[in-house]
Structure formats: structure tokens, C-alpha cells
C-alpha positions in Angstrom: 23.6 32.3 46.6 26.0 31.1 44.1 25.6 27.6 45.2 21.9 27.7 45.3 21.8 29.4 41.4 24.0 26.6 40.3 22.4 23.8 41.9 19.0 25.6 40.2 20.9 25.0 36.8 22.0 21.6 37.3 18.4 20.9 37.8 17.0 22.6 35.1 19.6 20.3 33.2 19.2 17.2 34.2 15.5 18.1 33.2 16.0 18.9 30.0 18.4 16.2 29.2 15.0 13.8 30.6 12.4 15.4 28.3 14.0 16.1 25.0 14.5 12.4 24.4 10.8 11.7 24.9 10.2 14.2 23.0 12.2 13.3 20.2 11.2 9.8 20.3 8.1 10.4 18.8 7.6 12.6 15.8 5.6 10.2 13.4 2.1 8.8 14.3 0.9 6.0 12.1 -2.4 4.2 12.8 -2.8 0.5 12.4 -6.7 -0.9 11.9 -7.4 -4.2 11.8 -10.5 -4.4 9.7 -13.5 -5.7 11.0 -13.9 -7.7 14.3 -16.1 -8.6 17.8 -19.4 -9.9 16.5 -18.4 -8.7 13.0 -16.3 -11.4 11.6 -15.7 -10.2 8.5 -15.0 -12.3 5.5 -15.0 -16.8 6.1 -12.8 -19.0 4.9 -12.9 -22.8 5.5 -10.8 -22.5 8.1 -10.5 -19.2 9.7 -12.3 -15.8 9.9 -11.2 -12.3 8.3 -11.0 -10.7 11.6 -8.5 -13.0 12.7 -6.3 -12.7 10.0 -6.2 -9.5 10.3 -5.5 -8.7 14.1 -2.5 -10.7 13.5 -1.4 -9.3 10.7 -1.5 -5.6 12.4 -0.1 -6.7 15.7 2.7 -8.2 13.8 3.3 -4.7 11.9 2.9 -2.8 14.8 5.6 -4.8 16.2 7.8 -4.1 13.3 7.5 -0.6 13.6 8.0 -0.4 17.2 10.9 -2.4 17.4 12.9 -0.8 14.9 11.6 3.0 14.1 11.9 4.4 17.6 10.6 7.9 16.1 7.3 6.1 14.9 4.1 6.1 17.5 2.1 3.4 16.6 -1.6 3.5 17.3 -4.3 1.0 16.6 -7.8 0.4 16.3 -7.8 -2.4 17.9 -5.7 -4.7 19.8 -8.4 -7.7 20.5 -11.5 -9.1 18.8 -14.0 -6.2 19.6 -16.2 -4.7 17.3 -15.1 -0.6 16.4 -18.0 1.1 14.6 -16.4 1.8 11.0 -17.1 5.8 11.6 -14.7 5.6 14.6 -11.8 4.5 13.0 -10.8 7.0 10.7 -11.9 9.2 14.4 -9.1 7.7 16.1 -6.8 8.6 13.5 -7.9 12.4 13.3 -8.5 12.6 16.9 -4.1 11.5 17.1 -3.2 13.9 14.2 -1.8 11.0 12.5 0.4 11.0 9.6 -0.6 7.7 7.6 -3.5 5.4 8.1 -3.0 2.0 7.3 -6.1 -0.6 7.3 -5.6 -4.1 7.1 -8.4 -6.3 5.5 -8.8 -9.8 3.9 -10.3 -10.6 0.6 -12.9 -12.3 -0.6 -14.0 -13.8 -4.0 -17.5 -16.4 -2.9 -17.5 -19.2 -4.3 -14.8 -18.8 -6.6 -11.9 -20.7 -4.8 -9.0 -19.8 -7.8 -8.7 -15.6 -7.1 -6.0 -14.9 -5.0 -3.6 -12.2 -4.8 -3.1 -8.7 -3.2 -4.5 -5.3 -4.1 -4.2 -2.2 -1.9 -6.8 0.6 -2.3 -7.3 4.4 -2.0 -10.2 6.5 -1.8 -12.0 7.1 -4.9 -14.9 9.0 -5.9 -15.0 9.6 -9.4 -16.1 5.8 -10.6 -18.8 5.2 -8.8 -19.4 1.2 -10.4 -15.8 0.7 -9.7 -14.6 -1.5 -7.8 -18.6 -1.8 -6.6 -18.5 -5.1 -5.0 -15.4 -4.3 -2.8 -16.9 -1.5 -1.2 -20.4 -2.6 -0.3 -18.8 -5.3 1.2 -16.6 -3.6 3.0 -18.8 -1.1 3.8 -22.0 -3.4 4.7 -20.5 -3.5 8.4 -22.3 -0.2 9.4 -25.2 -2.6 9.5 -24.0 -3.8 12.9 -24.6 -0.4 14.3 -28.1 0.2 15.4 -28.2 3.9 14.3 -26.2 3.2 11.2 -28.5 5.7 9.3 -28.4 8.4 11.5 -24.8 8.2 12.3 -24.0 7.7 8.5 -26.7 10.2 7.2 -28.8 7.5 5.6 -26.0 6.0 3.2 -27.5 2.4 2.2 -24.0 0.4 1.7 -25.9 -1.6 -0.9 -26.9 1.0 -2.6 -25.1 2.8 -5.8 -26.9 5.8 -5.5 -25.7 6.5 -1.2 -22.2 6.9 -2.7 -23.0 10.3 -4.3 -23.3 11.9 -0.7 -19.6 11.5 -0.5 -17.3 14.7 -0.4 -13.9 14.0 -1.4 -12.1 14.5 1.8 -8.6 13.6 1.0 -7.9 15.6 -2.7 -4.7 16.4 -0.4 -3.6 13.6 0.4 -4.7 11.4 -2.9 -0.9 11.6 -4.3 0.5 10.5 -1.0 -2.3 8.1 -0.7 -1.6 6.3 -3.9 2.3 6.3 -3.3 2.0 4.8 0.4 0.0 2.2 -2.2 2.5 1.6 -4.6 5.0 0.7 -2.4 3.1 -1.7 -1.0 2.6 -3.6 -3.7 6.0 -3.5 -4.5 7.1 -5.1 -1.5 4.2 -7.6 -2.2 5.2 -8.5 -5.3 8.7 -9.2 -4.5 8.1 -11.0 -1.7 6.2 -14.2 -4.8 2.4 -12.5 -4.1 0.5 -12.4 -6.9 0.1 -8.3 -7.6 -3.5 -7.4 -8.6 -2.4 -3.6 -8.4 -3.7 -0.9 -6.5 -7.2 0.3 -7.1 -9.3 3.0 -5.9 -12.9 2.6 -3.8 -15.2 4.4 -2.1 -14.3 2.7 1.1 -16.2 4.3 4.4 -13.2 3.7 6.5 -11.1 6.2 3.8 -13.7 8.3 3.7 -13.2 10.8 6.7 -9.1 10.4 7.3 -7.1 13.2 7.3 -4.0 12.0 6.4 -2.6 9.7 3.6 -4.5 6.1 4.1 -5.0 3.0 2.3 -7.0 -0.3 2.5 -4.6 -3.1 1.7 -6.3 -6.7 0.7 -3.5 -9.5 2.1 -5.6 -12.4 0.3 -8.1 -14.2 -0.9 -9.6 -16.3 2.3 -11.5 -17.7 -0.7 -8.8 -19.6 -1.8 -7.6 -22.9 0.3 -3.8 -22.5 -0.7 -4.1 -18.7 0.6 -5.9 -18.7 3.5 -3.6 -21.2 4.9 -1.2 -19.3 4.0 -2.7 -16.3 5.8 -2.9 -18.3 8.6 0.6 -19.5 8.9 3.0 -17.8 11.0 5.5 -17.5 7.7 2.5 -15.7 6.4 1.6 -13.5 9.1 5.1 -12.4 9.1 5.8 -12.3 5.5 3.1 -10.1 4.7 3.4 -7.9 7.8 7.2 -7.1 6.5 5.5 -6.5 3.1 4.1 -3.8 4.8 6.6 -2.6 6.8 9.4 -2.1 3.8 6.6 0.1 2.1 6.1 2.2 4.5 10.2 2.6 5.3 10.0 3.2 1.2 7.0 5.8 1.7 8.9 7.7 4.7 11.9 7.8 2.7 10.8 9.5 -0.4 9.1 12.2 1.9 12.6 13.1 3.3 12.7 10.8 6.4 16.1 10.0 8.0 18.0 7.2 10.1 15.6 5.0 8.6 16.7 1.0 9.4 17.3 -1.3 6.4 14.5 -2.9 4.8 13.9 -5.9 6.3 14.6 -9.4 4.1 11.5 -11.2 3.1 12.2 -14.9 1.8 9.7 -15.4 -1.5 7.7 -18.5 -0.5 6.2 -21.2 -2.0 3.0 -21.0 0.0 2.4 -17.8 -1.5 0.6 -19.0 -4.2 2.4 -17.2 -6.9 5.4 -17.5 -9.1 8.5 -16.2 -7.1 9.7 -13.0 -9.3 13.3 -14.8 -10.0 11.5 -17.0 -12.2 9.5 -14.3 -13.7 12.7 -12.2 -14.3 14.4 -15.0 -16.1 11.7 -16.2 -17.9 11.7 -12.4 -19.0 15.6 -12.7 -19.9 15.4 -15.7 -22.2 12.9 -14.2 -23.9 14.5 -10.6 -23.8 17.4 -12.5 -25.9 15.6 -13.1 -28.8 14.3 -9.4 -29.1 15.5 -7.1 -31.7 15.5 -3.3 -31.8 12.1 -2.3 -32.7 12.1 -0.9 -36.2 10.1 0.4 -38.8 9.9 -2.6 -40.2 8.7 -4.7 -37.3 5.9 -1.8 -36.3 4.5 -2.6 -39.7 4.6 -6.1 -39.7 1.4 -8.3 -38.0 3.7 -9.5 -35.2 3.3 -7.5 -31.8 5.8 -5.1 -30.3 7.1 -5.8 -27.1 8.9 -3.2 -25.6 9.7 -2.7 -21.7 9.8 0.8 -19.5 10.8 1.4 -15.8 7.6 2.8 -14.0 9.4 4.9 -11.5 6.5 6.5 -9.6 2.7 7.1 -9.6 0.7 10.1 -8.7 -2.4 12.5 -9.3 -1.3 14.4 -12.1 1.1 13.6 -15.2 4.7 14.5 -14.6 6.6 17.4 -16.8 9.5 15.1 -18.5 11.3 18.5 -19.5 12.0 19.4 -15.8 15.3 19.6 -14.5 15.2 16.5 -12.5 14.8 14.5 -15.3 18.2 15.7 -16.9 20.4 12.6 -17.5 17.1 10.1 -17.7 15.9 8.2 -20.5 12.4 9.0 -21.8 10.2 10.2 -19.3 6.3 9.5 -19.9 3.1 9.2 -18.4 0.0 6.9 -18.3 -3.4 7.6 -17.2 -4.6 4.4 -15.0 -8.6 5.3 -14.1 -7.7 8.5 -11.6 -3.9 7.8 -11.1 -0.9 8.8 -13.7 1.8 5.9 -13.4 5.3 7.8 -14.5 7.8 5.8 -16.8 11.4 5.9 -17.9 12.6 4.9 -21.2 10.9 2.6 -24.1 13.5 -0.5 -24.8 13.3 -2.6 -27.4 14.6 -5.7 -25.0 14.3 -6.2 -21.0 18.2 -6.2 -20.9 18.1 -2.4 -22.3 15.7 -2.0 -19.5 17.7 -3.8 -16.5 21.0 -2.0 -17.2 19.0 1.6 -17.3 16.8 0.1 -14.0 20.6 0.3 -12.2 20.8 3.9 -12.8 17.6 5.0 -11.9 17.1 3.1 -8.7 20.2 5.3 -7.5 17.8 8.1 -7.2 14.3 6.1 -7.5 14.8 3.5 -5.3 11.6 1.4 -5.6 11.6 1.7 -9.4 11.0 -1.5 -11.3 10.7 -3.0 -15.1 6.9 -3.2 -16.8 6.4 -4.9 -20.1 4.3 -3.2 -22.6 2.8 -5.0 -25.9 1.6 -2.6 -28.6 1.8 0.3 -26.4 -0.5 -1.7 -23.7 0.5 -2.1 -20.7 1.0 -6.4 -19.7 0.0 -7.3 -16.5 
């Protein structure tokens, strides 16, 4: 009897020890959509089509993800060129409980070959001529469906007036939504893409996610210089690790742990903007010849340039007299359309601001120096 109990033991042992790994393994869902696709080809470029460009670009994410955040299931869309119906993808999401949706798209500017850069969106509701364009293009792929207007009850994706049937969905997750953004763009930015921001549209593939989910726009296929750079392996991967580092920077400001290192991204030429070391010491030599701002100077016709560290965005304006804030320079917000963008300090010259950026990246990791001219923002 003994024998048999303990042999029952060492079995329910060797069990356990089999499934709690597995079970471990995966506690984070993330869903990867590679915008458009089969006989929907998205966006053409001289050379290449959107929904190319994109499949590669999420393959080569997933791949990050999976190779180094083993508590991270990775679920996408798509995998090949076949069309999804645009309703299904946010379904796929909801139907795996996922915890961030991620959709991968391409821009597009007509005829005008000179816009490039990258912009990330969130859902938004509130402007409905924002961002117009965008969104009826992206949206226009419901066309492909043949019961588009049943399935989508009757919104015209050309039409202004459709958008008013939407029901903001993700109020709960707009704060999340717009960080998972930010990051983004930070990564982009560093990385020598031109930054055009992140922007809120009423995108139908946003429109019915539960969970925190973004559009991001990885170029302009518009643009020669771009799109072969979109279609360059160094491309592929640099933006893909864009990508990846903002969502390790989004997981760690929710409280995630183990997390690997961000991965290194090499600012290239082919990105068709100025790498940021230039941009920094550009900034420097001109940060020397700054004074204090006085009384004086405010009065005077010249303008005042002064520089903050934008430290976070979110839904609502931060209260600077909160605790966490002890030990912090001037804490402020700025309304940008429906998102507050949170600042740090108000220096007179960009070296104030670099040697206050140290101290507040030990607790704000992804914080980073804007110049303002006359109390408006410079992009």
C-alpha cells in the first residue's frame, strides 16, 4: 500500500512539474495584423504593394517576440497573402482575450512623392474631419466584402456622416492605447524615422477591440527613398525592432518583469530622415548661445525658446501636486486634440534640460526633450 501511495505521488509530481511550465509560459496574448491582403493589395508603390510590406514587417515582429519574451503568445491575423474581412480582425483578437492589438499598415500620400515618415494611431471619435482621409482609406476595404452593408450596418466608408454610428468601444483602454502609441514613436524616432506623431482615427479595425490597440503607419510607399526602404531587409528589421522596444517599454510601465533588453537599432541612412545625433547636436550649439529667459527677453520682439521633458501622455491632465511628483521639476500638461501630453520642467537652454532628462529617465524611462517657442510646441 505504501508503495502504491507513493508511486501515486511521484506521478502526480512529475505531472505537475510538466504542466506548470506550460502554463507559465504563456500569460500575455498580443495580436499581430498585417493590414490588408489576398485580392486586397492595399496601398502601390512603384515597386511593391502595401500588403507585402506589411506581412513582413509582422512576421518579423512576431519573431522578435517569440524569440525573446517566452511569456508572450503571439497571434496573428494573418500569416500569408489572404484576404481577412476587416470585421474579423479585431474578432480574432476578442475571441483570444488578448491583451494589446497591434496593426501594421503602410502609408500613403498619391501623388505626392516628398511625405514620408511614421505616425501611429488610436481610435478616435470625437473629430470626426480628422484625420478624414486616413480612415476612408483604410477603411474602404469593407468594399471587398459582398455583404459589407449588412455586416457593417450600412456604414458608407466614404461617407462623413457613417462615422456617427460609432460607439466608443475602447474609453477603457484609450490611455493605454495612446501610451502603447507613444512608445512607438519613440522607438521610431530614435531609430532616424521622421516622427509625424501619433494621431487619433476612426479606424474600423480599432473600432470593436477590446484591449489596448493601435494602427501604426511604417511609411510612405509614396515616396521612392521609403518604400525602398520598406522593402529592404535593414528596413523590415529596423522597423520591426521599432516596434518591438515599444512594446517591451509599454509592458514595462504596466508592471511587467524579466523583460529582455531593448534590442539595438542602428539609425540608417536609408531612413529618409535626419539621424537624432545630428538633431541633438544641432540642438546643443544652439542651446549654447541661450540665456536664462528673463523679463526682459519675454518683452522684447525676439522669440522664447525654452525646452521641457514630455515624460508621458494620457486621457486626462495629470495632478503635478501628487506625491509622485515630489523631487521633479515643474510638472504640466498640454491638451493635444483628445490626448494630454505630461511635461517636466521649463529650461531656458537644452543643457538645463539634458542634465534634468538624466534624472527623470531613472524613473521615466522613455522620457525625452521637446522644444517649445513662445509656449508652442516645435515639431
Amino acid at each position: 500500500m505504501m508503495l502504491r501511495n507513493t508511486l501515486k505521488y511521484l506521478v502526480l509530481f512529475v505531472a505537475a512539474l510538466v504542466v506548470m511550465p506550460s502554463l507559465a509560459q504563456k500569460t500575455f496574448t498580443l495580436v499581430i495584423d498585417a493590414g490588408h491582403g489576398g485580392k486586397d493589395a492595399g496601398a502601390v508603390g512603384a515597386i511593391s504593394y502595401e500588403k507585402n510590406i506589411n506581412l513582413r514587417i509582422a512576421l518579423a515582429l512576431g519573431n522578435l517576440v517569440e524569440r525573446n519574451c517566452p511569456d508572450v503568445h503571439v497571434i496573428y491575423t494573418r500569416k500569408t497573402d489572404v484576404f481577412i474581412p476587416l470585421g474579423d480582425r479585431p474578432h480574432i483578437a476578442n475571441k483570444a482575450k488578448a491583451d494589446l492589438f497591434i496593426s501594421v499598415h503602410t502609408n500613403s500620400a498619391g501623388s505626392n512623392h516628398t511625405a514620408h515618415g511614421v505616425e501611429t494611431y488610436t481610435l478616435s471619435l470625437e473629430k470626426m474631419n480628422t484625420n478624414f482621409e486616413i480612415a476612408k482609406r483604410e477603411n474602404s476595404v469593407i468594399t471587398y466584402e459582398s455583404d459589407y452593408r449588412t455586416r457593417y450596418e450600412g456604414f458608407d466608408p466614404n461617407s462623413p456622416e457613417s462615422y456617427v454610428i460609432f460607439q466608443f468601444m475602447q474609453n477603457n483602454y484609450m490611455r493605454q492605447s495612446v501610451e502603447l502609441a507613444q512608445y512607438i514613436q519613440h522607438q521610431y524616432a530614435g531609430s532616424g524615422r521622421k516622427n509625424k506623431g501619433v494621431k487619433q482615427a476612426n479606424l474600423l479595425v480599432l473600432r470593436n477591440t477590446s484591449m489596448p490597440a493601435v494602427l501604426t503607419e511604417v511609411g510612405f510607399i509614396t515616396h521612392p527613398d521609403e518604400e525602398r526602404f520598406l522593402n529592404s531587409e535593414v528596413g523590415v528589421q529596423t522597423i520591426a525592432t521599432c516596434i518591438f522596444n515599444g512594446f517591451l517599454a509599454y509592458r514595462k510601465a504596466h508592471g511587467a518583469r524579466h523583460l529582455p533588453a531593448p534590442l539595438r537599432v542602428t539609425p540608417s541612412a536609408e531612413a529618409a530622415a535626419p539621424a537624432p545625433q545630428a538633431e541633438s547636436q544641432a540642438e546643443d550649439a544652439m542651446a549654447k548661445s541661450q540665456q536664462p529667459v528673463s523679463e526682459s527677453r519675454k518683452q522684447s520682439d525676439k522669440p522664447v525658446v525654452t525646452y521641457r521633458v514630455q515624460f508621458s501622455m494620457g486621457a486626462r491632465a495629470v495632478n503635478p501636486t501628487e506625491a509622485r511628483f515630489n523631487g521633479f521639476p515643474k510638472v504640466s500638461s498640454v491638451r493635444t486634440g483628445n490626448v494630454y501630453k505630461h511635461y517636466m520642467g521649463d529650461f531656458a537652454t537644452h543643457a538645463e534640460a539634458r542634465a534634468a532628462l538624466r534624472k527623470i529617465r531613472e524613473t521615466y524611462s522613455d522620457a525625452f526633450i521637446v522644444k517649445f517657442q513662445d509656449g508652442e510646441r516645435v515639431q
